[in-house]
PDB file of N, CA, C and O in Angstrom:
ATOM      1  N   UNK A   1      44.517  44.918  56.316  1.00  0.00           N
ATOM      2  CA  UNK A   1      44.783  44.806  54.899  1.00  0.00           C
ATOM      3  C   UNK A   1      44.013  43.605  54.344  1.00  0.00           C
ATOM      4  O   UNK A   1      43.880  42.534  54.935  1.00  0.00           O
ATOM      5  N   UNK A   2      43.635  43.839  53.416  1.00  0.00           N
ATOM      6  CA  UNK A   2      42.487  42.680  52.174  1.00  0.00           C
ATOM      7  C   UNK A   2      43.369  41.877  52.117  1.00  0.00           C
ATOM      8  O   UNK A   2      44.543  42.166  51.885  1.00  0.00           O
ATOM      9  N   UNK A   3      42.685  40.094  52.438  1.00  0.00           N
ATOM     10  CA  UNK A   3      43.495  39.395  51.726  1.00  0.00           C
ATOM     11  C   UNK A   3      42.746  38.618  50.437  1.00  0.00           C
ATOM     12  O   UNK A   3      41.814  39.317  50.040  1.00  0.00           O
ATOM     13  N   UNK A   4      42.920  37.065  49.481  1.00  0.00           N
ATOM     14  CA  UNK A   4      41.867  37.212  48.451  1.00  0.00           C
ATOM     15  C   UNK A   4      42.222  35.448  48.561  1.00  0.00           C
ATOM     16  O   UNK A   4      42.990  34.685  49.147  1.00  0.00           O
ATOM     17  N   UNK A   5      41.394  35.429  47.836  1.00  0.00           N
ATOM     18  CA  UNK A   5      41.071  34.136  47.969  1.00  0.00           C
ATOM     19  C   UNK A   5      40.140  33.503  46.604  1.00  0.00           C
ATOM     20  O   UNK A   5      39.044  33.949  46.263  1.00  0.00           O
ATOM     21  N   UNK A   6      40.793  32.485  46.009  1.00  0.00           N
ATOM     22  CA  UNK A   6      39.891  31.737  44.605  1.00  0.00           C
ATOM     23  C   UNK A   6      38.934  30.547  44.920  1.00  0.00           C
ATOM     24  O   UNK A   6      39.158  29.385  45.261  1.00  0.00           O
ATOM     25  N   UNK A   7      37.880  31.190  44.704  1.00  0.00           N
ATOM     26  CA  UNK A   7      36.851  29.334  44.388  1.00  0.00           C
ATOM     27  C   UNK A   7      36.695  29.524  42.899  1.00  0.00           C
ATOM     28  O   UNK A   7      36.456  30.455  42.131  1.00  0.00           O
ATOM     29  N   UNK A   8      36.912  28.360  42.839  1.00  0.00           N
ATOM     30  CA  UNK A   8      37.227  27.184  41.480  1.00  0.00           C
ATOM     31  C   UNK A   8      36.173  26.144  41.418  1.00  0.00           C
ATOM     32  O   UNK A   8      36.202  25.111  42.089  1.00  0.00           O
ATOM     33  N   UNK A   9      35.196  26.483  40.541  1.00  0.00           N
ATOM     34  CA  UNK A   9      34.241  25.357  40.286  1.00  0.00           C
ATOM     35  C   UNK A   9      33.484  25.145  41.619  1.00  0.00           C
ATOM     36  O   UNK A   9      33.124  24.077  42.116  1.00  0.00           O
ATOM     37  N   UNK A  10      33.328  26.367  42.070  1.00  0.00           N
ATOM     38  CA  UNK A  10      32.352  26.267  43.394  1.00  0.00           C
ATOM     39  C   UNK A  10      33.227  25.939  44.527  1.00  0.00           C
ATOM     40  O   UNK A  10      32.766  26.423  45.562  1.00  0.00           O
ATOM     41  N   UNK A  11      34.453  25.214  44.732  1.00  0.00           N
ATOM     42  CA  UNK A  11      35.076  25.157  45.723  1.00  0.00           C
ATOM     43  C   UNK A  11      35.917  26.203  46.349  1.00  0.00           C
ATOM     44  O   UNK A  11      36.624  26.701  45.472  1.00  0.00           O
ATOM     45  N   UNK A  12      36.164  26.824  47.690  1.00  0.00           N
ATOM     46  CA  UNK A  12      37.325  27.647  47.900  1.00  0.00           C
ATOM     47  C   UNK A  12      38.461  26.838  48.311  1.00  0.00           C
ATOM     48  O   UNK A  12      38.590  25.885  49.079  1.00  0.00           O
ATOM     49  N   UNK A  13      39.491  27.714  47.337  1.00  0.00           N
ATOM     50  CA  UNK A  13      40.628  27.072  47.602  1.00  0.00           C
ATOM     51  C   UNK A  13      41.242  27.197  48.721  1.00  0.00           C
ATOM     52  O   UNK A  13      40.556  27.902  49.461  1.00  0.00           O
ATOM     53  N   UNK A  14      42.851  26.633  49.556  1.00  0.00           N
ATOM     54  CA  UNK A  14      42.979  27.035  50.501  1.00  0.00           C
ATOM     55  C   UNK A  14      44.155  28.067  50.408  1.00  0.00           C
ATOM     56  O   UNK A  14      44.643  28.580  51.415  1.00  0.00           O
ATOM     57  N   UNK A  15      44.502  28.288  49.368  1.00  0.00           N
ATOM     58  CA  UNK A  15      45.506  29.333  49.451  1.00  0.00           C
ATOM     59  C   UNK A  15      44.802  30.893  49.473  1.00  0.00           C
ATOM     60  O   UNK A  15      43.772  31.308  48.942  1.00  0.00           O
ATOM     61  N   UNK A  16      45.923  31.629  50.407  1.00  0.00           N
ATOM     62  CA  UNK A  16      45.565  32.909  50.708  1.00  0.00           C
ATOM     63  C   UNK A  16      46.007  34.106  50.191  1.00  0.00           C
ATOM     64  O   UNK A  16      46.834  34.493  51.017  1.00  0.00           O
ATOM     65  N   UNK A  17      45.928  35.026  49.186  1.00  0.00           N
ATOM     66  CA  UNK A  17      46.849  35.604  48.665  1.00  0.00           C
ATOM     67  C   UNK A  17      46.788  37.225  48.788  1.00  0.00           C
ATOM     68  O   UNK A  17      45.713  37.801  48.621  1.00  0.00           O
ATOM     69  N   UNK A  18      47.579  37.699  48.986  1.00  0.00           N
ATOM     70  CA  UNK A  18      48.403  39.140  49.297  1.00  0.00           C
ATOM     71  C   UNK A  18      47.514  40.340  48.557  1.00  0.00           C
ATOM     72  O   UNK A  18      46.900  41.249  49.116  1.00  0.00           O
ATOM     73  N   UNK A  19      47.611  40.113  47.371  1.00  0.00           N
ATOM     74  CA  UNK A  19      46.828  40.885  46.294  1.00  0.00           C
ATOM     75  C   UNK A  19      45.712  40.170  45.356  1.00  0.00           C
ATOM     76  O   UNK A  19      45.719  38.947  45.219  1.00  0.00           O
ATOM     77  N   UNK A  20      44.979  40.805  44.866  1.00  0.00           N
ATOM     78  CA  UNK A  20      43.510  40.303  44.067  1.00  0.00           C
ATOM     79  C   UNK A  20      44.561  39.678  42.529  1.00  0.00           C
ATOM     80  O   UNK A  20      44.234  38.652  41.934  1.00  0.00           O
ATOM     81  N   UNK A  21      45.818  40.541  42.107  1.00  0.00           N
ATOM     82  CA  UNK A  21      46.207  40.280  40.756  1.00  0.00           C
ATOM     83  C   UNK A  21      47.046  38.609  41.070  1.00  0.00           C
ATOM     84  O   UNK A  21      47.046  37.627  40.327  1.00  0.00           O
ATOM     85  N   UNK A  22      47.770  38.795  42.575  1.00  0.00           N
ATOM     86  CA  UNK A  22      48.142  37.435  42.491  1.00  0.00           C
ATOM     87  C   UNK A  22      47.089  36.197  42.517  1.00  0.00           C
ATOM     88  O   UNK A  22      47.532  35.208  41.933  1.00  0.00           O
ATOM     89  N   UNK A  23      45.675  36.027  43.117  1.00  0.00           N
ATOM     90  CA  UNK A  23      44.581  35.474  43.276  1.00  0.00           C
ATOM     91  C   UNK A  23      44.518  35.179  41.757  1.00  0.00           C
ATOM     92  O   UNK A  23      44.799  34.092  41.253  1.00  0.00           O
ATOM     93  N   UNK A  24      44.083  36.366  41.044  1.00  0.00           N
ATOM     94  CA  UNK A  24      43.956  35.901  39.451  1.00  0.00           C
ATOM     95  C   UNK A  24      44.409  35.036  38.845  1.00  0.00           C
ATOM     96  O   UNK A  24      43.698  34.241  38.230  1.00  0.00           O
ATOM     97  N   UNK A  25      46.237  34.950  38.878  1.00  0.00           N
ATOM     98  CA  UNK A  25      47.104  34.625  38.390  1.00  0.00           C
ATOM     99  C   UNK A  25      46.566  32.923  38.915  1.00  0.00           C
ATOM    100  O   UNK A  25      46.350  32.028  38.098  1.00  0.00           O
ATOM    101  N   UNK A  26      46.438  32.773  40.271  1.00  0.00           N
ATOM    102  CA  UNK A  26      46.519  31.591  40.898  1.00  0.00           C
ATOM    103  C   UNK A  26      45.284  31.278  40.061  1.00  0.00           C
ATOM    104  O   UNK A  26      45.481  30.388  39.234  1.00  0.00           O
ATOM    105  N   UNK A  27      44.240  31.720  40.075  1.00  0.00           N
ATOM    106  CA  UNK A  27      42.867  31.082  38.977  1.00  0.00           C
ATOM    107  C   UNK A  27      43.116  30.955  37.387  1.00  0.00           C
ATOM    108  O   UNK A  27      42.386  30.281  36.661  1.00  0.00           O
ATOM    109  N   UNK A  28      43.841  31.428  37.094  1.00  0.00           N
ATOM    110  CA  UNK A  28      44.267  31.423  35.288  1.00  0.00           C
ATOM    111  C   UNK A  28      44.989  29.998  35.076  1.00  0.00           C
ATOM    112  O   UNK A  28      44.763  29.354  34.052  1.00  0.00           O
ATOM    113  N   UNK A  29      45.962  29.470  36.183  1.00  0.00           N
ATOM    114  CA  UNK A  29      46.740  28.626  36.349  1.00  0.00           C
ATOM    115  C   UNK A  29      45.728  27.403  36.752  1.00  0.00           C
ATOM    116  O   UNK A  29      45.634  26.384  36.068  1.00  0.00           O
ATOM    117  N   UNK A  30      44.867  27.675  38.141  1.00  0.00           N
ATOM    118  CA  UNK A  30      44.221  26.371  37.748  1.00  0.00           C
ATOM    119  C   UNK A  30      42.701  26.047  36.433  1.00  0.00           C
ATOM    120  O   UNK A  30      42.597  24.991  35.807  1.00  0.00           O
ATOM    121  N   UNK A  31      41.847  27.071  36.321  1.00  0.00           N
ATOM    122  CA  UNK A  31      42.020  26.525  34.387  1.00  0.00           C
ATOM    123  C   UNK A  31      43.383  26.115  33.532  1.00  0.00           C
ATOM    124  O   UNK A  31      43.382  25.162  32.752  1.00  0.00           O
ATOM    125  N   UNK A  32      44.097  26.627  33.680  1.00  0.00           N
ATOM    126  CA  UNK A  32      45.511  25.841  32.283  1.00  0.00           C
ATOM    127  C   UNK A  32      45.084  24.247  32.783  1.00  0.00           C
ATOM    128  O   UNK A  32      44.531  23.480  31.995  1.00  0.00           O
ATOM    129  N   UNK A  33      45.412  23.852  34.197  1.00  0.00           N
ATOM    130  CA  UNK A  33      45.308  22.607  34.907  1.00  0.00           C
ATOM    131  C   UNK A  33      44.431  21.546  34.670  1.00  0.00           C
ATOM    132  O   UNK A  33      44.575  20.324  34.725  1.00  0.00           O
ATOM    133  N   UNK A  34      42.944  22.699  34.234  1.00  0.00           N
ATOM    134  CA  UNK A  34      42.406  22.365  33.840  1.00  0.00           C
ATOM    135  C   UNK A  34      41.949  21.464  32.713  1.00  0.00           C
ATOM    136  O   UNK A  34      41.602  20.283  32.711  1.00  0.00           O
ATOM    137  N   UNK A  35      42.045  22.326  31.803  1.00  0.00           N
ATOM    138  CA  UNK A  35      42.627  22.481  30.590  1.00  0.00           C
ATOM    139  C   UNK A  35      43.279  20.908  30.074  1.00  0.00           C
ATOM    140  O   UNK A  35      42.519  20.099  29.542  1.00  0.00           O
ATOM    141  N   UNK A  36      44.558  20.625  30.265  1.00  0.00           N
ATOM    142  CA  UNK A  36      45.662  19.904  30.650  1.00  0.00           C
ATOM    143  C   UNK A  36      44.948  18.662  30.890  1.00  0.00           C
ATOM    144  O   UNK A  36      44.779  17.870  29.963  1.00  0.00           O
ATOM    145  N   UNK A  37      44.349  18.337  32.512  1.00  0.00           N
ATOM    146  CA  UNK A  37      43.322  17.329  32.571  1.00  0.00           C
ATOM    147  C   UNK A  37      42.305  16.811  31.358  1.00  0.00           C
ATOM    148  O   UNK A  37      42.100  15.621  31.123  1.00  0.00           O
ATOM    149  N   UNK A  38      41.841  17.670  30.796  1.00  0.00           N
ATOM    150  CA  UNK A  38      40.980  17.425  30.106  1.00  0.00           C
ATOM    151  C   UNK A  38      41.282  16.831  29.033  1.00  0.00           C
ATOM    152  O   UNK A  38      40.742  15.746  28.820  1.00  0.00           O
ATOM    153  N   UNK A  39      42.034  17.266  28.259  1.00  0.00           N
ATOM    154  CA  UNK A  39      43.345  16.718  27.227  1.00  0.00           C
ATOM    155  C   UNK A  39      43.539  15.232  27.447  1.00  0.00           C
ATOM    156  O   UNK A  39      43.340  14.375  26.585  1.00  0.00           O
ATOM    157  N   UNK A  40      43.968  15.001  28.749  1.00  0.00           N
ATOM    158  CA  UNK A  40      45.204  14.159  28.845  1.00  0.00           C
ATOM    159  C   UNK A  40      44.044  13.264  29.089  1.00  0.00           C
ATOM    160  O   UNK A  40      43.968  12.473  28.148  1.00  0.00           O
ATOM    161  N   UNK A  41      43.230  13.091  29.854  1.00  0.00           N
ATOM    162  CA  UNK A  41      42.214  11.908  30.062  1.00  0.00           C
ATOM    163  C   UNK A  41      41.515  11.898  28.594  1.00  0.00           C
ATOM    164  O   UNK A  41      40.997  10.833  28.259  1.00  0.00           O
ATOM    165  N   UNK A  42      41.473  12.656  27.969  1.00  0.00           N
ATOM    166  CA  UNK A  42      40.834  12.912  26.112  1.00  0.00           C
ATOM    167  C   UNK A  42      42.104  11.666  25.902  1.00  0.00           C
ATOM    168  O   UNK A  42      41.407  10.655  25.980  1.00  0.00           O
ATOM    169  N   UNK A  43      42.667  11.472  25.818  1.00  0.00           N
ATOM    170  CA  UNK A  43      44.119  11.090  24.980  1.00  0.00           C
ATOM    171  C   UNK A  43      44.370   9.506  25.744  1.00  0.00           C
ATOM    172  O   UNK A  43      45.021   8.614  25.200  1.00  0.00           O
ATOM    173  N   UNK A  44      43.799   9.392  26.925  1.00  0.00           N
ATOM    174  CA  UNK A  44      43.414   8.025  27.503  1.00  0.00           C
ATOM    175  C   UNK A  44      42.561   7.326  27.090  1.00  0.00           C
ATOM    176  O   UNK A  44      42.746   6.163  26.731  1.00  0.00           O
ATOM    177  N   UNK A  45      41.326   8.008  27.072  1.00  0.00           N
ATOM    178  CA  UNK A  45      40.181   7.254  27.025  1.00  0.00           C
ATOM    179  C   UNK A  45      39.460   7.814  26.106  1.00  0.00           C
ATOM    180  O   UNK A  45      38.291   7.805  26.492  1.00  0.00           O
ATOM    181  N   UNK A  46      39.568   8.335  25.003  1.00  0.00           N
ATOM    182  CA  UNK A  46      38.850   9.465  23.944  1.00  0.00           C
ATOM    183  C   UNK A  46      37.064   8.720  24.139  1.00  0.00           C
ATOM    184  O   UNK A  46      36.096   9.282  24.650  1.00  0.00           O
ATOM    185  N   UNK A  47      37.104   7.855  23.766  1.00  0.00           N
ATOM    186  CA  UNK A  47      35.393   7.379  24.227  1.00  0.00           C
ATOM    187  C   UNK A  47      34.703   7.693  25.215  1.00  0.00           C
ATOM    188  O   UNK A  47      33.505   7.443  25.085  1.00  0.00           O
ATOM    189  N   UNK A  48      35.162   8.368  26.612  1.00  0.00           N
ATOM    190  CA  UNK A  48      34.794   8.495  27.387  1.00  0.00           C
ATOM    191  C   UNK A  48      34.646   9.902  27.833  1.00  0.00           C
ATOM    192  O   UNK A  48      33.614  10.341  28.340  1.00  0.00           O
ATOM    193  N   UNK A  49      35.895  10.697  27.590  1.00  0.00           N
ATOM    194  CA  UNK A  49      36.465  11.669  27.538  1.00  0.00           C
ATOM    195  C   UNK A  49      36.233  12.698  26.231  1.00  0.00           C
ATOM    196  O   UNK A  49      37.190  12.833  25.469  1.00  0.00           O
ATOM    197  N   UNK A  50      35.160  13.327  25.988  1.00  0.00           N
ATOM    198  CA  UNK A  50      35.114  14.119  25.191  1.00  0.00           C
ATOM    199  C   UNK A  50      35.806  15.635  25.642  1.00  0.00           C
ATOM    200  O   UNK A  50      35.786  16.333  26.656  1.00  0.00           O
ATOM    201  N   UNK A  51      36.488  15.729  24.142  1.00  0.00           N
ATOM    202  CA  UNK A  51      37.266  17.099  24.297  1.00  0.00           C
ATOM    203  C   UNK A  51      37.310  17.807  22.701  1.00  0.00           C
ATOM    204  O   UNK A  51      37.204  17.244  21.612  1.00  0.00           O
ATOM    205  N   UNK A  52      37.501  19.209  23.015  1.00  0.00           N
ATOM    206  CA  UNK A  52      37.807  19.690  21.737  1.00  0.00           C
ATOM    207  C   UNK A  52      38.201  21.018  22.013  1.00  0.00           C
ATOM    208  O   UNK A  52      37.691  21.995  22.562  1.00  0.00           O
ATOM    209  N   UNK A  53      39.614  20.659  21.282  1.00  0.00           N
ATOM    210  CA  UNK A  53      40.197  22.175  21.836  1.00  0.00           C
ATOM    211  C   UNK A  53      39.878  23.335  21.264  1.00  0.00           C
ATOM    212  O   UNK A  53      40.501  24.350  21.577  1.00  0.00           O
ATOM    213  N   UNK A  54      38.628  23.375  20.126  1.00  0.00           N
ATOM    214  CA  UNK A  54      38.342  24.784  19.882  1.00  0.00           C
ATOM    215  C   UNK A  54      37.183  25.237  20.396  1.00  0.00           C
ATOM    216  O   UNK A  54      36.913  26.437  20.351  1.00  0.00           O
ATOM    217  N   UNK A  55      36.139  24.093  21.093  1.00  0.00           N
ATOM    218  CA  UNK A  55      35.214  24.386  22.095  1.00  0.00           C
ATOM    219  C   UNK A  55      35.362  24.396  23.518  1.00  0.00           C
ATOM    220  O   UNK A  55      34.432  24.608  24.295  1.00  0.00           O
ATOM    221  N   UNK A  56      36.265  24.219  23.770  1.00  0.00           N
ATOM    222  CA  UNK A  56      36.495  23.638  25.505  1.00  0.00           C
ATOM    223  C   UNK A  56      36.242  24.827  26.342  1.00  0.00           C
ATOM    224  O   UNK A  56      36.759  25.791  25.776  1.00  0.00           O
ATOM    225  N   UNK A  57      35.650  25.192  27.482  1.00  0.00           N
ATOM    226  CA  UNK A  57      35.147  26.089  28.157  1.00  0.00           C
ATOM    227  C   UNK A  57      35.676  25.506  29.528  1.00  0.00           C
ATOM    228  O   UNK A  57      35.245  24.585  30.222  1.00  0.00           O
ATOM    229  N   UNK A  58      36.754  26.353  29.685  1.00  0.00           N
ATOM    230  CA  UNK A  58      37.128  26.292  31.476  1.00  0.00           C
ATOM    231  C   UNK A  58      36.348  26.026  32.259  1.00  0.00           C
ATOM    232  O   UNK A  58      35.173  26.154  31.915  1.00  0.00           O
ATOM    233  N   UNK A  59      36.601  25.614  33.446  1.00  0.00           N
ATOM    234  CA  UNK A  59      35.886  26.096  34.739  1.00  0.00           C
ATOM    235  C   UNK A  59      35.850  27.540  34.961  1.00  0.00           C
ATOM    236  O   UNK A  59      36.816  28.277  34.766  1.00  0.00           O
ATOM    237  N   UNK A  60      34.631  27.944  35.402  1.00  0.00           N
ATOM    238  CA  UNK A  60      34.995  29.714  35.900  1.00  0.00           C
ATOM    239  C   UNK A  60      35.525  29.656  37.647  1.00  0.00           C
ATOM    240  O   UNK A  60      35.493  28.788  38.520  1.00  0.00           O
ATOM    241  N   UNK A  61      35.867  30.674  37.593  1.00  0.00           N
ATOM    242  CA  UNK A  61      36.475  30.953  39.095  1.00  0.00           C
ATOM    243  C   UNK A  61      36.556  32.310  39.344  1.00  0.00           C
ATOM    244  O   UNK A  61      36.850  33.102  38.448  1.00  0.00           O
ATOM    245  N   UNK A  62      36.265  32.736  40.762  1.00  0.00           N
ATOM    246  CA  UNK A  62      36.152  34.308  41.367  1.00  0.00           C
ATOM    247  C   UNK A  62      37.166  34.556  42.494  1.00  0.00           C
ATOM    248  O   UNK A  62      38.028  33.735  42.808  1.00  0.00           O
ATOM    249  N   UNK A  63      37.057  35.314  42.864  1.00  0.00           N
ATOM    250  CA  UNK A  63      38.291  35.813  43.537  1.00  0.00           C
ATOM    251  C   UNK A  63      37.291  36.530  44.605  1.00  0.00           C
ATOM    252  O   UNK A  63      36.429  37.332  44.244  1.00  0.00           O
ATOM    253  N   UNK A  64      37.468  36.212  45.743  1.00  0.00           N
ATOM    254  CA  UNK A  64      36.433  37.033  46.935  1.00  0.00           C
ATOM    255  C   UNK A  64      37.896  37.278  47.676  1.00  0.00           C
ATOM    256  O   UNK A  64      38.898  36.564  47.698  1.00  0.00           O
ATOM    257  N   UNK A  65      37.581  38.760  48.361  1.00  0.00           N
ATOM    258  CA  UNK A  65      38.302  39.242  49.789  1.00  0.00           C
ATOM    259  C   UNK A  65      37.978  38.770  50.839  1.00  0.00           C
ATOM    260  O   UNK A  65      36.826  39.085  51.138  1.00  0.00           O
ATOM    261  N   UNK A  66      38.536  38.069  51.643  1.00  0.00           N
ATOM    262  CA  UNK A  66      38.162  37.765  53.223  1.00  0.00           C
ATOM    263  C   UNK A  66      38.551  38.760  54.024  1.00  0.00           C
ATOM    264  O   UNK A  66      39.044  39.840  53.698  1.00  0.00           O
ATOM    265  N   UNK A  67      38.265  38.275  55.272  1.00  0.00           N
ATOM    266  CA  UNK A  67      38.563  39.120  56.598  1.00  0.00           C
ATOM    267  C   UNK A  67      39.816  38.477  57.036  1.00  0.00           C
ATOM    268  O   UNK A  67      39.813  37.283  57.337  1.00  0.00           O
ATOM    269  N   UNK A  68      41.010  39.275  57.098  1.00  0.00           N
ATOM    270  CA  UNK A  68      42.272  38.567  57.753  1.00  0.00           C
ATOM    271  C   UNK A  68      42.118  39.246  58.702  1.00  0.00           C
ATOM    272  O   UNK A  68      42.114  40.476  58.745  1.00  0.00           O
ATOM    273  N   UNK A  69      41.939  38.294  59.779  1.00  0.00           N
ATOM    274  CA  UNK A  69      42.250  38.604  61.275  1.00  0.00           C
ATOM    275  C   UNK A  69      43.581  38.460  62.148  1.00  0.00           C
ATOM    276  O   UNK A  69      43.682  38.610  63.366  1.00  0.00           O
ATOM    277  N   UNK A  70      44.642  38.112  61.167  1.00  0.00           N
ATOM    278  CA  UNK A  70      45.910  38.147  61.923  1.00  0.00           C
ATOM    279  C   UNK A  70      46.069  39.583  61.633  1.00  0.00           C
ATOM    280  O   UNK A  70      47.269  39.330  61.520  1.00  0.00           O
ATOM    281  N   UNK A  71      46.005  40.846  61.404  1.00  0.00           N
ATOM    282  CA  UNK A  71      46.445  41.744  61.354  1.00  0.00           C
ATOM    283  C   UNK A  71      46.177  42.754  62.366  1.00  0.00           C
ATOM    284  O   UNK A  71      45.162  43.436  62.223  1.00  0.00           O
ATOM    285  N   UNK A  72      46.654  42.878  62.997  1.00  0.00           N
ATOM    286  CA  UNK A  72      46.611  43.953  63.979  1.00  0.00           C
ATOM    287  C   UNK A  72      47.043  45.533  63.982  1.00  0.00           C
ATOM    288  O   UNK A  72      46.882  46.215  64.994  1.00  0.00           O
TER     289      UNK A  72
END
């Protein structure tokens, strides 16, 4: 059985997930995180930290299937 897996900004994450829709879910959540970060260091340091919440462009992230080899 497929399992799925998110890289986020070029990194793979280490969580492993069951279905491609839960994978999604887990990538929608870390953009919000995103998101959030971006804001909140905006709201620290606005000079440094440019933000604007009607331009702001997530990180993208994909969802690849691996090979689960615990399954027998």
């Amino acid at each position: 059985m497929p399992k799925y897996k998110v890289i986020f900004n070029d990194d793979m994450q280490d969580e492993v997930f069951e279905t491609e829709e839960d994978a999604d879910e887990y990538g929608l959540y870390l953009q919000s995180c995103a998101r959030s970060g971006a804001e909140t260091l905006h709201l620290s340091n606005p000079g440094d930290n440019d933000y604007d919440e009607d331009d702001y462009e997530p990180p993208e992230y994909r969802i690849v299937e691996i090979d689960d080899e615990d399954d027998d």
